[in-house]
C-alpha positions in Angstrom: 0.0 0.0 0.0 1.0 3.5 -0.9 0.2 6.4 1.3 -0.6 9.5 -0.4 -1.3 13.0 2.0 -3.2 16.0 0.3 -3.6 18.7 3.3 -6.0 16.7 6.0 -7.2 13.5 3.8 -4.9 10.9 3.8 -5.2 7.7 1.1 -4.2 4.5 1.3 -4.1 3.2 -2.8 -2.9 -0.1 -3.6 -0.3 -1.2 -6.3 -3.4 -1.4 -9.0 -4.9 1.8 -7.9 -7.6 0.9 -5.9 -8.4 3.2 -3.0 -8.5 0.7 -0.2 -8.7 3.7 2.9 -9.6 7.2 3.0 -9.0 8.6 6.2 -9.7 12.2 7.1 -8.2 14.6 9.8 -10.7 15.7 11.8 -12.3 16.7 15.3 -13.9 13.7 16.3 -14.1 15.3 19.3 -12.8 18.0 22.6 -9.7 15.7 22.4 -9.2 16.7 18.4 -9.3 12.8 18.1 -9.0 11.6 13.9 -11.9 10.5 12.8 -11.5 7.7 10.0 -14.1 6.9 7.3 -12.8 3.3 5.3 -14.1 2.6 1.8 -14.9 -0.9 0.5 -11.3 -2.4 0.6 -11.7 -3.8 -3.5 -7.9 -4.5 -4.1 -7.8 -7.0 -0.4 -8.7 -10.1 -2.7 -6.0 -9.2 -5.5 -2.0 -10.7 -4.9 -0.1 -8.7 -2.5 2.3 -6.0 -4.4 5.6 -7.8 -5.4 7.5 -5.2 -3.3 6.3 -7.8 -0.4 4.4 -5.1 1.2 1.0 -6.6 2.4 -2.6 -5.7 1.6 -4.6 -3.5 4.5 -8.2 -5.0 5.4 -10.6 -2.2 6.8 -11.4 -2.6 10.1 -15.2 -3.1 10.9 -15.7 -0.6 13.2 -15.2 2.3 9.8 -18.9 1.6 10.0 -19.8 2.7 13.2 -22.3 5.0 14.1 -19.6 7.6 14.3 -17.8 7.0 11.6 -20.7 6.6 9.3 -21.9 10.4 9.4 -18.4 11.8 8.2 -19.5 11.2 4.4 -22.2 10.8 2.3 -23.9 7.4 2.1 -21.8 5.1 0.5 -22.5 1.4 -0.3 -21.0 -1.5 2.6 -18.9 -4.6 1.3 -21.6 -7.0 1.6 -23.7 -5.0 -1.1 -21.4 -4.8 -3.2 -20.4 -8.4 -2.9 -24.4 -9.2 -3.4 -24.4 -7.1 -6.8 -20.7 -8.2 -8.3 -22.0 -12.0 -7.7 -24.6 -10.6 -9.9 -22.4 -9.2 -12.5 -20.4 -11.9 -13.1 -22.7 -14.4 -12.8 -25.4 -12.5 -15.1 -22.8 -10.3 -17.1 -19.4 -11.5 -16.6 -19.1 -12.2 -20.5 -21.0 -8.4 -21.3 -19.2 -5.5 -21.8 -19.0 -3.0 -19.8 -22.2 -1.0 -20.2 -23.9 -4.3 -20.3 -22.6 -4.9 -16.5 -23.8 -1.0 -15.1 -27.0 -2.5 -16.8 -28.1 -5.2 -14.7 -26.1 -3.4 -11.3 -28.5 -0.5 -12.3 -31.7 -3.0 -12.5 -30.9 -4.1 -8.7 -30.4 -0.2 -8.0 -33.7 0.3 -9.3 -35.2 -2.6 -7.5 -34.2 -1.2 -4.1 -35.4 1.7 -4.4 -39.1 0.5 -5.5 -41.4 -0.9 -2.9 -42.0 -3.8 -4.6 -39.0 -4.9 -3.6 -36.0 -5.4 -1.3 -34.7 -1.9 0.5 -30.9 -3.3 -0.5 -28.8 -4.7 -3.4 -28.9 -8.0 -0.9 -32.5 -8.2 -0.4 -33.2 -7.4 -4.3 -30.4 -10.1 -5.3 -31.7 -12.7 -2.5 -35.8 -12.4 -3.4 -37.4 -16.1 -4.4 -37.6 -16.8 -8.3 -35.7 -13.5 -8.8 -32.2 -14.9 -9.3 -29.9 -17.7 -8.6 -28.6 -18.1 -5.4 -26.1 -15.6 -4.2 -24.6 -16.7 -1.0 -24.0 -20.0 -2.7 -22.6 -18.6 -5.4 -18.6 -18.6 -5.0 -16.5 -16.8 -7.5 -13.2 -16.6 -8.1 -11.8 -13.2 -6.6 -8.4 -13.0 -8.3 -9.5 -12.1 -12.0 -10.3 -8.8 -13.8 -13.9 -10.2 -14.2 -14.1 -9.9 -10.1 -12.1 -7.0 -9.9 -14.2 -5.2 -13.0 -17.7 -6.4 -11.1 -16.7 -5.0 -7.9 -15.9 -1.9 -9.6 -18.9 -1.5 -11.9 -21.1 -2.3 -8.5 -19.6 -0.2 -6.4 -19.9 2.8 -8.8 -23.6 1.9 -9.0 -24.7 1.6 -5.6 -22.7 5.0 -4.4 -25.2 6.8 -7.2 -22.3 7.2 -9.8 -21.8 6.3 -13.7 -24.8 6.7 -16.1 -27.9 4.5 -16.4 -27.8 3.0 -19.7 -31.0 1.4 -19.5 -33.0 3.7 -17.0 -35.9 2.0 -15.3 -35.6 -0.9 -16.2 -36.6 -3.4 -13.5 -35.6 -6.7 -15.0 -34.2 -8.2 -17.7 -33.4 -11.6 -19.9 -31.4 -13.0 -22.0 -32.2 -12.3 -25.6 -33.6 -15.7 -26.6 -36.2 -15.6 -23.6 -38.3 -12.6 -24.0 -40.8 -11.4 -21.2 -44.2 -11.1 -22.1 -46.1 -8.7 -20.3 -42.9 -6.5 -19.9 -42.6 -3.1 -21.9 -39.5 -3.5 -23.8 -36.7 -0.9 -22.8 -33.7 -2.0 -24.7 -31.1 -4.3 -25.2 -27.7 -4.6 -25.0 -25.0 -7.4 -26.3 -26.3 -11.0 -24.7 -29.8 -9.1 -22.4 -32.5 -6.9 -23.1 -33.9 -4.7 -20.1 -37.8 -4.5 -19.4 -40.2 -1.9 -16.9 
């Protein structure tokens, strides 16, 4: 891990680039303690830098009550572990765009009564799709790293919409009927 120090924020980055810690310099409190806020730690399943220096792992209490009010609402781990299952299961072999797609379609979902309040409850609904927590991929490829990417962009709000409000889709040779027909891309097409 590299350590990179711009005035009071602090960043941890990873030999790939990946921000693995953010901490900010802050009064926590009288005692001018530093307040830390730790962001999804996506490079702590790739190889360790050749240097030999080891990968940091975000400790669990970044999410305390605390903590959690120093930012904006950003998106936990097991989220974005439910939604890059998703991706690469679903859209491992799509490009790109195809991926912010079907993250988008469980963004969507979350936010529409209908259905689970989180990417975890959307993803884990019966007859929705395939069974997540069973669902074991491996974590040391670009397709993991490039899921965990695309979901974690979605579920902070980021990146564009390329299908927007779409609430489920298909593969192309298994149309839904009953579905108005938003748009396809590559191997899916996306339905409201």
């Amino acid at each position: 891990m590299t350590k990179f120090a711009f005035g009071k924020i602090a960043c941890l980055v990873s030999a790939v680039g990946t921000f693995a810690a953010l901490q900010i310099s802050a009064p926590a409190n009288a005692a001018n303690e530093t307040a830390a806020i730790v962001l999804p730690a996506m490079a702590t399943t790739a190889a360790a830098p050749a240097t030999g220096e080891s990968v940091e792992t975000p400790s669990d209490d970044a999410a305390s009550p605390a903590n959690r009010n120093l930012t904006t609402k950003q998106a936990d781990a097991r989220q974005i572990e439910c939604v890059a299952k998703v991706i690469v299961h679903e859209a491992g072999n799509q490009p790109r765009r195809g991926q912010v797609a079907v993250a988008q379609v469980i963004r969507t979902r979350s936010q529409d009564p209908r259905f689970g309040d989180s990417a975890c409850a959307v993803v884990r609904q019966p007859g929705q799709f395939f069974d997540v927590d069973a669902y074991n991929p491996p974590r040391d490829d670009a397709r993991w790293a490039q899921a965990v990417d695309v979901a974690t962009e979605t579920l902070n709000g980021q990146g564009a919409n390329p299908v927007p409000g779409a609430l489920f889709f298909h593969s192309v040779g298994s149309p839904m009927k009953g579905r108005t027909n938003l748009g396809r891309i590559e191997g899916h097409v996306f339905y409201r």
